[in-house]
MARDOKOL-190965 format. One record per residue (C-alpha): x, y, z; residue number from 1. Coordinates in pm, whole numbers. Layout:
N
+--------+--------+--------+-----+
|     c1 |     c2 |     c3 | seq |
+--------+--------+--------+-----+
|      X |      Y |      Z | NUM |
...
+--------+--------+--------+-----+
//
This chain:
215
+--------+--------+--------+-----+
|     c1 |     c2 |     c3 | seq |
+--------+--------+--------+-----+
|  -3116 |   6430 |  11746 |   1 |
|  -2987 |   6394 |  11411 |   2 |
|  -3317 |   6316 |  11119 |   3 |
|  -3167 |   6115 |  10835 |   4 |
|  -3338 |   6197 |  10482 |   5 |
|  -3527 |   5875 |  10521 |   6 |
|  -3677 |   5990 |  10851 |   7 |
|  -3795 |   6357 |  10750 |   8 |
|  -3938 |   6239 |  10469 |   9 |
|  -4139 |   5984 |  10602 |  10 |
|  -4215 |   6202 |  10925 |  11 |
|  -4300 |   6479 |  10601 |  12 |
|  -4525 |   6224 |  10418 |  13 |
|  -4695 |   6144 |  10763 |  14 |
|  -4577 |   5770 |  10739 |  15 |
|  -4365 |   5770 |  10974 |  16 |
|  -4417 |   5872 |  11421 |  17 |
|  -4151 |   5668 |  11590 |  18 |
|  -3750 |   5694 |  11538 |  19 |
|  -3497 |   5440 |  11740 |  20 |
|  -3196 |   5526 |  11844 |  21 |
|  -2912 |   5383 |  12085 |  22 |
|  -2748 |   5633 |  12310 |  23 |
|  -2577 |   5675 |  12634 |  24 |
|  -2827 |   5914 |  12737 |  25 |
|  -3150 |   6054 |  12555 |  26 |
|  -3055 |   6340 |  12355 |  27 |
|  -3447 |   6457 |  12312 |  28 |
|  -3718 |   6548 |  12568 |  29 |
|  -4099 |   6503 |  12571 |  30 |
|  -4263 |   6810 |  12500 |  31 |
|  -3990 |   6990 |  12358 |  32 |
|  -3987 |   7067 |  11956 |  33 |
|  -3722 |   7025 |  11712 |  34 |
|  -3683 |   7067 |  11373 |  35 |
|  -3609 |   6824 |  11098 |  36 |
|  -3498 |   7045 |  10842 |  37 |
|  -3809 |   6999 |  10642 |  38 |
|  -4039 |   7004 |  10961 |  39 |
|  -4070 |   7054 |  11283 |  40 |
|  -4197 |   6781 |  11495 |  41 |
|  -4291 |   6766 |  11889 |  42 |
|  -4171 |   6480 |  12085 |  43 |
|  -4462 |   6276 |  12274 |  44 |
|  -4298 |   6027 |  12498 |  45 |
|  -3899 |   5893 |  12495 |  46 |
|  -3910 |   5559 |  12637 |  47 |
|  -3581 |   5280 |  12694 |  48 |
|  -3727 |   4936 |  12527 |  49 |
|  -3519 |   4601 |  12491 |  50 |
|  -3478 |   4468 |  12108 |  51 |
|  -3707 |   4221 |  12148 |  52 |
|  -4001 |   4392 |  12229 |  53 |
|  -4048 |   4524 |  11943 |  54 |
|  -4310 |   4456 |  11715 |  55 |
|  -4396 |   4483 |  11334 |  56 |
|  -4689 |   4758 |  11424 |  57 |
|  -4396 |   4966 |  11544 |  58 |
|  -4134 |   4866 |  11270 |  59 |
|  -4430 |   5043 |  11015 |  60 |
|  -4450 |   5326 |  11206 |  61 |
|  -4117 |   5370 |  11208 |  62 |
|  -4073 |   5329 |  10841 |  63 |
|  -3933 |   4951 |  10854 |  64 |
|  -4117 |   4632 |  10613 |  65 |
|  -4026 |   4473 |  10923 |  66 |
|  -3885 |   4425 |  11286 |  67 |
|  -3538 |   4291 |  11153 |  68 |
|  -3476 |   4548 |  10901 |  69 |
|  -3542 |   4826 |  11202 |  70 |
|  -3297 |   4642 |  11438 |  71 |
|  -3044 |   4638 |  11134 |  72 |
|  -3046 |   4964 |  11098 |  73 |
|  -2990 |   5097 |  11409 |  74 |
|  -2660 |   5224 |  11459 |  75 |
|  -2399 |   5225 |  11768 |  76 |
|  -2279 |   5009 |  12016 |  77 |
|  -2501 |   4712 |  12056 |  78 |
|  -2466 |   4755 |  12436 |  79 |
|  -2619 |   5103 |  12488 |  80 |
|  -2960 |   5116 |  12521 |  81 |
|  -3235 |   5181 |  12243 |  82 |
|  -3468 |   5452 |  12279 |  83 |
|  -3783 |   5474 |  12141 |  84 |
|  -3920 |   5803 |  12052 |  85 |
|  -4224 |   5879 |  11958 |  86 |
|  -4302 |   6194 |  11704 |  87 |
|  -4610 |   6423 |  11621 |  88 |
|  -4569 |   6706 |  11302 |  89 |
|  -4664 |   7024 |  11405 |  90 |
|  -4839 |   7204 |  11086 |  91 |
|  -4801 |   7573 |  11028 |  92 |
|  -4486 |   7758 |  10955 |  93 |
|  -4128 |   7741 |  11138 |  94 |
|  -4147 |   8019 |  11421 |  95 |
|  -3790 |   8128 |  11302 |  96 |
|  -3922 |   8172 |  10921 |  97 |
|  -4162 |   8444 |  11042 |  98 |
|  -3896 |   8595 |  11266 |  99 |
|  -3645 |   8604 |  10948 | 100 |
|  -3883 |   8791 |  10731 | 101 |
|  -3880 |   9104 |  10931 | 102 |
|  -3766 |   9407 |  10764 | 103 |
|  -3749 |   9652 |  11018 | 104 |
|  -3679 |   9633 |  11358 | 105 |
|  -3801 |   9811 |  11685 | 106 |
|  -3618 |   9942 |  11934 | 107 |
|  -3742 |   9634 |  12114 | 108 |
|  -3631 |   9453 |  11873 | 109 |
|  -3236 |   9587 |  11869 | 110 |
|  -3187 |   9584 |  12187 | 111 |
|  -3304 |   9188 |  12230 | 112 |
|  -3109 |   9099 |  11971 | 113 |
|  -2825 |   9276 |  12086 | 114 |
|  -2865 |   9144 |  12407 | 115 |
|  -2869 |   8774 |  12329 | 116 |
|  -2594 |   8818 |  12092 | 117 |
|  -2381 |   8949 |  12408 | 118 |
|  -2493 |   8647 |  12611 | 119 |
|  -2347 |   8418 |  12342 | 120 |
|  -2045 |   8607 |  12292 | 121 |
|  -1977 |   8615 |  12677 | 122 |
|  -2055 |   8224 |  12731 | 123 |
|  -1837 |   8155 |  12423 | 124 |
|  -1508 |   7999 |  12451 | 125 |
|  -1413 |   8129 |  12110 | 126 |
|  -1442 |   8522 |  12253 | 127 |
|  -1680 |   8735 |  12073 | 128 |
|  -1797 |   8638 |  11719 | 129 |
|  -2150 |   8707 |  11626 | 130 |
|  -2043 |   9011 |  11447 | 131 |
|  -1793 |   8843 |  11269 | 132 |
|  -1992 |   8546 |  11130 | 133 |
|  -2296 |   8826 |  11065 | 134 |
|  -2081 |   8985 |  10840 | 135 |
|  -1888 |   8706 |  10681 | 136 |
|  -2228 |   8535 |  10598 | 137 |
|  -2340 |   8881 |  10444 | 138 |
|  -2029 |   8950 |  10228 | 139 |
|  -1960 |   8538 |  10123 | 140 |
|  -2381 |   8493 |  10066 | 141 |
|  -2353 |   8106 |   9906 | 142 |
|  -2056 |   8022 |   9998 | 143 |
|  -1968 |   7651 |  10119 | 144 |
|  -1941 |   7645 |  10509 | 145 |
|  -1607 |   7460 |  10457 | 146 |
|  -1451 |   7808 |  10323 | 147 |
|  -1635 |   8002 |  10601 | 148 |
|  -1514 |   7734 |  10857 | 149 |
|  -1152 |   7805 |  10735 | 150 |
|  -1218 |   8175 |  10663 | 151 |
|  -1276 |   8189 |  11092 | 152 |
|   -986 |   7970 |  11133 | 153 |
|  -1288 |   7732 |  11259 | 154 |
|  -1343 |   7335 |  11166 | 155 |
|  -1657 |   7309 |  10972 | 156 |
|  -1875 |   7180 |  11260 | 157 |
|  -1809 |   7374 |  11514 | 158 |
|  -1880 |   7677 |  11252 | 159 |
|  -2206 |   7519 |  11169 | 160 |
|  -2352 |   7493 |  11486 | 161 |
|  -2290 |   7856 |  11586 | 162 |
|  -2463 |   7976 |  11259 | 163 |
|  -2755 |   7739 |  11352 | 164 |
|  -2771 |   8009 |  11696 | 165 |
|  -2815 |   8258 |  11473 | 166 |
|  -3038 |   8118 |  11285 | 167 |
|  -3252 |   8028 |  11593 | 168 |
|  -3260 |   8439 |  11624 | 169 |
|  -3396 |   8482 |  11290 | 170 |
|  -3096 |   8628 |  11170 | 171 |
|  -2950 |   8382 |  10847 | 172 |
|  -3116 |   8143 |  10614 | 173 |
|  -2923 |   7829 |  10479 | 174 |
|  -2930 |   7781 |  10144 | 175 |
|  -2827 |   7450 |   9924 | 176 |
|  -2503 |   7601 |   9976 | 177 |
|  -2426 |   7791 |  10250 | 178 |
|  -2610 |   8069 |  10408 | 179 |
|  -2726 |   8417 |  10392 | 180 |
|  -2845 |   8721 |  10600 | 181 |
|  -3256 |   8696 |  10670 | 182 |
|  -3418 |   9015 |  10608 | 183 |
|  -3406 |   9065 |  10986 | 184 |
|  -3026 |   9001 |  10988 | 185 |
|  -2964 |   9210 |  10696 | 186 |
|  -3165 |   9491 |  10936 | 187 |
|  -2942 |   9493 |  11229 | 188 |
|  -2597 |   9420 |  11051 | 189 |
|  -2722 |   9739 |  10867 | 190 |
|  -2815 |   9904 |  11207 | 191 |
|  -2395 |   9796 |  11358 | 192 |
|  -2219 |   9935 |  11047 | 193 |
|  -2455 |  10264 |  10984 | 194 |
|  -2312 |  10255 |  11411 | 195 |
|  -1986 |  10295 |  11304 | 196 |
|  -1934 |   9915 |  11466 | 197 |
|  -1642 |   9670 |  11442 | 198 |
|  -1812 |   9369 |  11394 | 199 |
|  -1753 |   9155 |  11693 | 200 |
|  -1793 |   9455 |  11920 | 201 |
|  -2209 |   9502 |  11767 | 202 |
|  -2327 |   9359 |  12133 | 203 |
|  -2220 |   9712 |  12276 | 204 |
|  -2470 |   9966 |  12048 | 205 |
|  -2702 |  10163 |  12177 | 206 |
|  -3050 |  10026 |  12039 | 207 |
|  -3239 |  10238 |  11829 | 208 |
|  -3529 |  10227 |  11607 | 209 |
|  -3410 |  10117 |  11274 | 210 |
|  -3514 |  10010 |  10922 | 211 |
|  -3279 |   9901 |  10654 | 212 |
|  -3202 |  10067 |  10335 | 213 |
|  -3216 |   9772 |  10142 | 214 |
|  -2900 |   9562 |   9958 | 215 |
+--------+--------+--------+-----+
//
């Protein structure tokens, strides 16, 4: 699910708990959390509704001066159904925040990172690359994702979402522009080259215990 700025901020500011969307098929689950880029927020329930039903009490919590302005605004093919979704903040920090700031790891923690790093190398069509964009991101720190995109022979989306995997890990950090290597990152691409490892072949090492010299 994609949070416009208007949305995060108001789901930020507490003004806003339900989003409406028209899609083929929900693209969110109850229970599940997700993050808004500022937040992250739990979704309660995901219900279909027809237009008409509703009602200037939900416009407000949605963000809307009114019912019209809502149904206005929503975008896609006025023949797919609308979706109303309803949205709780979670306080307290992002999970993958506290994962990032780790400056050592475990032997533990090598060999689960190296381990889900060969899952998504193995279930990728692209062939191995989380070495690769590990160590791009740490040598081009700030650098648009358009010129990382293209430095991968990569379109810009597709480059996006992988880094978005590793940051689910708690390996990179985007910044205004671009990304760079979390502390935790910085600790295992540090652990791979100190291994004498080509990039893309880091799911191979041996995990030891390891803690970074520093940058």
């Amino acid at each position: 699910m994609r949070f416009e700025q208007r949305l995060r901020d108001g789901i930020h500011s507490g003004t806003v708990v339900l989003a409406f969307r028209r899609w083929k098929r929900s693209q969110v689950v109850p229970g599940r959390r997700y993050r808004t880029g500022i937040d992250m927020v739990e979704v309660e329930s995901v219900d279909v509704v027809e237009p008409s039903s509703v009602d200037a009490a939900q416009a407000r919590e949605a963000g809307y001066a009114s019912v019209g302005e809502l149904l206005a605004d929503l975008r896609g093919d006025p023949a797919l159904a609308v979706y109303r979704i309803r949205l709780r903040r979670i306080d307290g920090p992002d999970p993958r925040d506290e994962l990032a700031r780790a400056v050592s790891l475990t032997e533990a923690d090598v060999a689960a990172i190296t381990a889900r790093l060969a899952r998504m190398d193995r279930s990728s069509s692209r062939g191995p690359w989380t070495g690769a964009v590990l160590a791009l991101i740490a040598d081009r720190p700030g650098i648009v994702s358009t010129a990382l995109a293209e430095a991968m022979g990569w379109e810009r989306q597709g480059f996006k979402l992988h880094v978005r995997r590793l940051k689910e890990l708690g390996l990179t950090l985007s910044l205004d522009v671009g990304y760079r290597l979390s502390p935790r990152g910085q600790a295992y691409l540090d652990y791979l080259r100190t291994r004498g490892a080509a990039p893309r072949s880091a799911p191979s090492m041996t995990p030891v215990c390891y803690a970074p010299t520093g940058r």
